[in-house]
C-alpha positions in Angstrom: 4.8 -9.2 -32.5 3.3 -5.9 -31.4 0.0 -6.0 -28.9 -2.9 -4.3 -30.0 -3.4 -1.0 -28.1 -6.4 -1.6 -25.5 -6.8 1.4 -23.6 -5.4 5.3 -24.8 -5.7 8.3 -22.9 -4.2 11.0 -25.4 -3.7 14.7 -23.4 -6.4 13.9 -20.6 -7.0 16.1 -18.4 -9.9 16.2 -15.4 -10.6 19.6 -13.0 -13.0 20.0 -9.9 -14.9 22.8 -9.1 -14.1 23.6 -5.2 -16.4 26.1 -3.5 -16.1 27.7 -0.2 -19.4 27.1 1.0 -22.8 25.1 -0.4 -24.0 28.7 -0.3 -21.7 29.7 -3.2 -22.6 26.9 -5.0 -26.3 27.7 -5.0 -25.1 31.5 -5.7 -23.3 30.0 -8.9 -25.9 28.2 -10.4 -28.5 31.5 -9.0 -26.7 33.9 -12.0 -26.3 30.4 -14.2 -22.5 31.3 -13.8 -22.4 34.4 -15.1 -20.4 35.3 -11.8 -17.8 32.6 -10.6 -17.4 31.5 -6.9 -15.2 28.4 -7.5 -11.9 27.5 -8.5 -10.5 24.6 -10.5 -8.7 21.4 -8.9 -7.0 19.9 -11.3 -6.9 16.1 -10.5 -4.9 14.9 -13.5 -3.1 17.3 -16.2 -1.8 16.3 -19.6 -2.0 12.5 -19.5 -1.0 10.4 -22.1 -0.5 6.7 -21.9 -1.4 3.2 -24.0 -1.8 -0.3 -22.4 -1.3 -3.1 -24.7 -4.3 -6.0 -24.7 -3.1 -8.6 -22.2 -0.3 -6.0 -20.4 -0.4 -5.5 -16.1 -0.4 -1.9 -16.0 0.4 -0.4 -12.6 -0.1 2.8 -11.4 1.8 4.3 -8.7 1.9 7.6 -6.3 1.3 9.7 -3.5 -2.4 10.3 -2.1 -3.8 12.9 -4.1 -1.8 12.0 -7.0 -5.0 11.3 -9.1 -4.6 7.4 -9.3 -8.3 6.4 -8.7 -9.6 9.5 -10.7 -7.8 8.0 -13.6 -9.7 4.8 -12.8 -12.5 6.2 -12.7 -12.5 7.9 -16.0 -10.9 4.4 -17.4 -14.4 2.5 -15.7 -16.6 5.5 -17.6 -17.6 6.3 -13.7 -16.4 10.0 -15.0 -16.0 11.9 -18.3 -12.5 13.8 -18.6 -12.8 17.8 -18.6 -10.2 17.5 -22.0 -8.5 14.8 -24.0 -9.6 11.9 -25.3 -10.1 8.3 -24.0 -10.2 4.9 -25.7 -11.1 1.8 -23.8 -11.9 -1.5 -26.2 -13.5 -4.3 -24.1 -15.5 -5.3 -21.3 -14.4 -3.5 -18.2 -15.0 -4.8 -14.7 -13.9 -2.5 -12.3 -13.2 -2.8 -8.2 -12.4 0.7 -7.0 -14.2 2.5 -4.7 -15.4 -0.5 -1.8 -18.7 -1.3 -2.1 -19.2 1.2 -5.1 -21.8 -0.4 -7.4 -23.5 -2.1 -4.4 -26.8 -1.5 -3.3 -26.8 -1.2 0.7 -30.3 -2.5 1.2 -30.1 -5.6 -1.1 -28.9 -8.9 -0.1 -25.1 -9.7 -1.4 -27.2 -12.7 -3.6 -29.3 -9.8 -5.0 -26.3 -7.5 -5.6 -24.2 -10.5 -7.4 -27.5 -10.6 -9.8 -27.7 -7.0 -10.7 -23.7 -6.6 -10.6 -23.9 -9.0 -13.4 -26.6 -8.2 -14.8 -25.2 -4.8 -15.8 -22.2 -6.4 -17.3 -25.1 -8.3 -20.4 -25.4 -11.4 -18.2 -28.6 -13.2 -18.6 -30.4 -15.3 -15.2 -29.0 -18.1 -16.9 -26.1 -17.3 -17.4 -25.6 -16.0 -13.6 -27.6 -18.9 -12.0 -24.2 -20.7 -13.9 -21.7 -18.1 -12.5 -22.7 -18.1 -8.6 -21.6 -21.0 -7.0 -18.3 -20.0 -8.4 -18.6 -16.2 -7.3 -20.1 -17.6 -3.6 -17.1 -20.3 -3.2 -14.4 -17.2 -3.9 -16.0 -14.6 -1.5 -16.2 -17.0 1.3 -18.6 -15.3 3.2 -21.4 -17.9 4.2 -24.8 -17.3 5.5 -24.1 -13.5 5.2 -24.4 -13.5 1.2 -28.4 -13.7 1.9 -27.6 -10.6 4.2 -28.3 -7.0 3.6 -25.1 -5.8 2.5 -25.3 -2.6 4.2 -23.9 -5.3 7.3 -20.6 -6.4 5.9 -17.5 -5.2 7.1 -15.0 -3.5 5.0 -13.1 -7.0 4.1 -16.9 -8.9 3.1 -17.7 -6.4 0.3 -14.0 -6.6 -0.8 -14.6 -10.3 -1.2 -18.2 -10.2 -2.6 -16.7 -7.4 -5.6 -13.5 -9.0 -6.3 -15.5 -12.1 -6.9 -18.3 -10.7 -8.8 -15.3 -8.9 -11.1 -13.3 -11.4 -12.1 -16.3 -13.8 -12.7 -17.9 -11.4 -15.3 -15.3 -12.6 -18.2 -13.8 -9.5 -18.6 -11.0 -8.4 -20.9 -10.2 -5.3 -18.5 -9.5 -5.6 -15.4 -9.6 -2.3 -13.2 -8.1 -2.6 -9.2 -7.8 0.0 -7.3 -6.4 -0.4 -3.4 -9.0 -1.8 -2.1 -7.3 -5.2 -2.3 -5.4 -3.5 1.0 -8.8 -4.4 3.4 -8.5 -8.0 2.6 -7.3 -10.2 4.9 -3.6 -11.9 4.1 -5.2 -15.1 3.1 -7.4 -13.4 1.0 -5.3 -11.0 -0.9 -2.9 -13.9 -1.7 -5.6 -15.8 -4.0 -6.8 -12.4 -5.4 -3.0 -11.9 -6.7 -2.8 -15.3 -7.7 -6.0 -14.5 -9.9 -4.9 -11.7 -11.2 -2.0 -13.7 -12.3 -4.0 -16.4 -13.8 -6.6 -13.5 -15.7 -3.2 -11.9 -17.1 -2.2 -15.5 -18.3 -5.6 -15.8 -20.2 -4.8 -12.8 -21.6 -6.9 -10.2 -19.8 -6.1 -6.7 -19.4 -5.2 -5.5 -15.4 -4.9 -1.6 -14.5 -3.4 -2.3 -10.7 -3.3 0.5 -8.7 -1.4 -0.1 -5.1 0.9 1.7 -2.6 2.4 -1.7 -2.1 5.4 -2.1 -3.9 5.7 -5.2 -3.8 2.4 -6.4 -5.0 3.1 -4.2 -7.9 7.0 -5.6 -8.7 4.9 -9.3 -8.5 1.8 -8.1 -10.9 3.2 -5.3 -13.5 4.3 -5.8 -16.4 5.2 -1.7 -16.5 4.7 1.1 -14.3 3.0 4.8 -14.5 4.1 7.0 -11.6 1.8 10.0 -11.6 2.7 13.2 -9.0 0.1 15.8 -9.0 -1.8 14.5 -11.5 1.1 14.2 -14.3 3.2 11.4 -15.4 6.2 11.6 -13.7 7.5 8.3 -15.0 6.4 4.9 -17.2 8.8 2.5 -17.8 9.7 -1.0 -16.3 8.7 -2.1 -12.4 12.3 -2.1 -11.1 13.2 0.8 -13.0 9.5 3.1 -12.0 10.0 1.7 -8.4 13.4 2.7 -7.9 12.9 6.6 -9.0 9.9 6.6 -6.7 10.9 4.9 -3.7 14.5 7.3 -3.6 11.7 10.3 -4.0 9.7 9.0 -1.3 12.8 8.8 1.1 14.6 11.6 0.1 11.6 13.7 0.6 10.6 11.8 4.4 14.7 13.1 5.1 13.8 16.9 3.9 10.6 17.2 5.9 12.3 15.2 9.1 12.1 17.9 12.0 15.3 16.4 13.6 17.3 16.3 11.1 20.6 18.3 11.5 22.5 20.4 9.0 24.9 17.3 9.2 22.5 15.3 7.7 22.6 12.9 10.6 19.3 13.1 12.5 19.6 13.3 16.2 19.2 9.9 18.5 15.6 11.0 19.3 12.1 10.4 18.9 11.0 11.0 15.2 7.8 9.5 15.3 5.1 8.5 18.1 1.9 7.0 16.8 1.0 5.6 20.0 2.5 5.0 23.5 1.8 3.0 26.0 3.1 1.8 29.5 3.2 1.4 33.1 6.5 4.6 33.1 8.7 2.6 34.8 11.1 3.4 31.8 11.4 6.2 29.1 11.9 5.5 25.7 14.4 8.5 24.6 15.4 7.7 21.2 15.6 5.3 18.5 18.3 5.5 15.8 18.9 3.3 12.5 23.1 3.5 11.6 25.4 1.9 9.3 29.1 0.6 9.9 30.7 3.3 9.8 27.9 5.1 12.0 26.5 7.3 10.1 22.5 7.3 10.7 20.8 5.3 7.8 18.2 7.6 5.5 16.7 3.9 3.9 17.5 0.4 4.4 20.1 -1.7 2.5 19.2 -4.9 1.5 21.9 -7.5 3.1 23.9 -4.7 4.4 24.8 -4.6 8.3 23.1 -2.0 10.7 22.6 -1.0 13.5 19.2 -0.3 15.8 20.0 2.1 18.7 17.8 2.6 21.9 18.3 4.9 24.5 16.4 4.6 27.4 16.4 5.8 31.2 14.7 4.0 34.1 11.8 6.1 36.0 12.0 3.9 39.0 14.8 0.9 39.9 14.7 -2.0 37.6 15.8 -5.3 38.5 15.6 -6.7 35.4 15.3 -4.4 32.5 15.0 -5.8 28.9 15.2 -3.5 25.8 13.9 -4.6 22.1 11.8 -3.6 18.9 9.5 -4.6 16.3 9.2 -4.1 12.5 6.0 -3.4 10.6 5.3 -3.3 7.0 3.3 -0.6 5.1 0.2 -2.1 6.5 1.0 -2.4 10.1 1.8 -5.9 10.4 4.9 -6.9 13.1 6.9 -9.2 10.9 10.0 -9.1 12.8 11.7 -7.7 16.1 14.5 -8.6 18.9 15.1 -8.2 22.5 18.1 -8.4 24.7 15.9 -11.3 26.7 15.4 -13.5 23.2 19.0 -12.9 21.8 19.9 -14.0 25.9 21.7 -10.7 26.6 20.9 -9.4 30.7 21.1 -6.1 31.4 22.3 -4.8 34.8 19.5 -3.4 37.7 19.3 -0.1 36.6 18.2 3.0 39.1 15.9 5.9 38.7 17.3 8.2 36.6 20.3 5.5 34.8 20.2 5.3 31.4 22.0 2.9 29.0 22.2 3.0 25.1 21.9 -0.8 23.7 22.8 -1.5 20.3 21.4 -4.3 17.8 23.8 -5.2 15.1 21.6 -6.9 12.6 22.4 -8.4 8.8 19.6 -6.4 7.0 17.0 -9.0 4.7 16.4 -8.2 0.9 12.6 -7.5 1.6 10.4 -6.4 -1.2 10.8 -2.2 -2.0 8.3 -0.3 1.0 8.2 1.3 3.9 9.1 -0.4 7.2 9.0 1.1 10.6 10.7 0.4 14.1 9.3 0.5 17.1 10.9 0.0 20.5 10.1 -1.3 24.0 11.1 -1.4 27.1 9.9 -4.4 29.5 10.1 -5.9 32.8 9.1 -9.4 33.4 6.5 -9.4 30.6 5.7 -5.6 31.8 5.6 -2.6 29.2 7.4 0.1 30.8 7.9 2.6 27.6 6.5 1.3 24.2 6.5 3.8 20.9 4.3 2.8 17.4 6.4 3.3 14.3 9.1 5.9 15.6 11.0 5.9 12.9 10.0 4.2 9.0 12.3 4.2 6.1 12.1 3.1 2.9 14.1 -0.5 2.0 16.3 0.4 -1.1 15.3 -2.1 -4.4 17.6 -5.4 -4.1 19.2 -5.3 -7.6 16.9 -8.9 -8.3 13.6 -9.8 -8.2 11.9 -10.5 -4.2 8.8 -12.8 -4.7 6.9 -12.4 -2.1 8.1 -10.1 0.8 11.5 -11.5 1.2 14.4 -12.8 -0.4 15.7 -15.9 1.5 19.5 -16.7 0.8 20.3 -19.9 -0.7 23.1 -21.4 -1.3 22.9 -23.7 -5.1 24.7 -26.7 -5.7 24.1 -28.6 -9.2 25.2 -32.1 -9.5 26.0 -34.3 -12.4 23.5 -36.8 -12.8 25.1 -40.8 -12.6 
């Protein structure tokens, strides 16, 4: 049986005016734009789209793709520049942080006038809030001006407030990304419970995982088009090979071979005492040819050159994975896998390999980033030198990683 269409955007299309200067925008509106000074930015071109009622419709892209302007216009924040829009049902919307919230007012106070603008009587939210102050977690503070919360506080506070409104559309854009780990776990399980009931969710993330767990089916927009809608694996699989065939175009090391040199792609940050030089960090597969993303359950290989600054007694070598928020989930070291390396000199240097079976982890961006140490020292330490993009497993990953199992079914007596 066919859903009823909930929301419908049919050729929509939004522009910004840019001017060079607030001086040419008062010029402008001086000769009530009889002479122009701006141009158009077109944040979205041509959209067309349908959610079903009850469907998790994700929405992935690049920065600037027009994701939370579409949102926007979905919430009735903003009024497209051409097209039409439908939206049937109450909306309740957590997109830009804090948007909605008065800074002065007490996060009690907000909670009243947040639900208050969605039809709710006092009754109704005297009813509501020991509900909406158990989910946000935030104690003594909700009787605090809310212009003294931290970023994750008024993510709690709205995400509570929204999904405590009864509504039949749920709109989320990334802010979900500020929460702590805890916390974004029971807002994905909510969401999961409001799609059971039957609610609508818009999800907009960068993490593909979260997206792969929530969608139902996926809208990739690039420059404000639709690139691609179809289903998560499908969506995700076309954008993540973009994604990492366009990080290996813009590479500046990368050789006409297509094997990047054993250097330094990336330094975010670097720290240590110099007693060691990082000199380059390589990612290559069995037969050694450099790796452009990773291979789920496939072997590799993590390469670190580095040369001593000073004599070392007792060098030790390793790295650390993040995921796309920063998070070290992972790592080795020649001290923890119990491999010594010999005193080195100033001015030796040694290449160590890692020869690692590669984990089905959920379709993102992970980054490697190596250290030198001595005796607990930092010597040489790079952030995120190099970040690829882990290829989709070919089944589902719940969660962040697929553990292997081994199953064994046996006859009942």
């Amino acid at each position: 049986m066919m859903r009823a269409t909930e929301v419908a955007f049919r050729g929509v299309s939004k522009s910004y005016a840019i001017y060079p200067s607030p001086a040419a925008r008062l010029a402008e509106i001086a000769t009530f734009q009889r002479r122009r000074y701006h141009t158009d930015f077109w944040a979205l071109t041509d959209v067309t789209f349908d959610i079903a009622r009850g469907e998790a419709f994700c929405i992935v892209g690049e920065n600037g793709s027009g994701k939370s302007t579409l949102l926007q216009i979905m919430a009735g924040v903003l009024t497209p520049t051409s097209g039409e829009v439908s939206v049937k049902g109450r909306v309740a919307a957590l997109l830009e942080l804090g948007a909605g919230f008065h800074p002065e007012f007490t996060g009690r106070d907000n909670v009243y006038l947040s639900a208050a603008i969605h039809g709710f009587s006092r009754a109704e939210i005297d009813a509501k809030f020991a509900a909406i102050e158990a989910f946000a977690e935030i104690g003594a503070f909700i009787d605090q001006a809310v212009k003294t919360y931290s970023s994750g506080m008024l993510v709690r506070l709205a995400f509570a407030v929204a999904i405590h409104v009864d509504p039949e559309i749920l709109l989320v854009d990334e802010a979900l990304a500020v929460g702590d780990f805890y916390f974004r776990q029971r807002c994905l399980r909510k969401v999961n419970e409001l799609r059971a009931r039957g609610v609508t969710i818009v999800f907009v993330s960068h993490s593909m995982g979260d997206v792969k767990a929530v969608g139902d089916r996926v809208m990739w927009l690039e420059h404000g088009r639709v690139r691609q809608i179809g289903p998560p694996d499908e969506v995700i699989a076309a954008y993540s090979a973009a994604m990492a065939a366009r990080e290996l175009k813009d590479s500046p090391q990368a050789l006409s071979s297509g094997v990047p040199a054993l250097g330094l792609l990336n330094v975010d940050h670097r720290c240590g005492d110099g007693g060691a030089e990082i000199l380059g960090l390589g990612l290559f597969d069995e037969t050694g040819d450099a790796l452009h993303w990773l291979n789920p359950r496939s072997r590799a290989t993590v390469r670190i050159r580095f040369a001593a600054r000073r004599a070392l007694a007792a060098p030790c070598a390793g790295f650390t994975m993040r995921n796309h928020l920063g998070v070290a989930f992972s790592g080795a070291s020649t001290s923890s896998e119990g491999v010594t390396l010999s005193p080195m000199q100033a001015g030796d240097a040694v290449t160590v390999d890692f020869q690692l079976q590669m984990p089905a982890l959920y379709p993102s961006h992970f980054s490697f980033s190596p250290f030198i140490t001595e005796t607990g020292q930092i010597l040489d330490a790079v952030d995120n030198a190099l970040t690829l993009q882990m290829a989709p497993s070919g089944g589902i990953v719940y969660g962040y990683v697929s553990v292997p199992c081994r199953i064994e079914v046996n006859a009942s007596a």
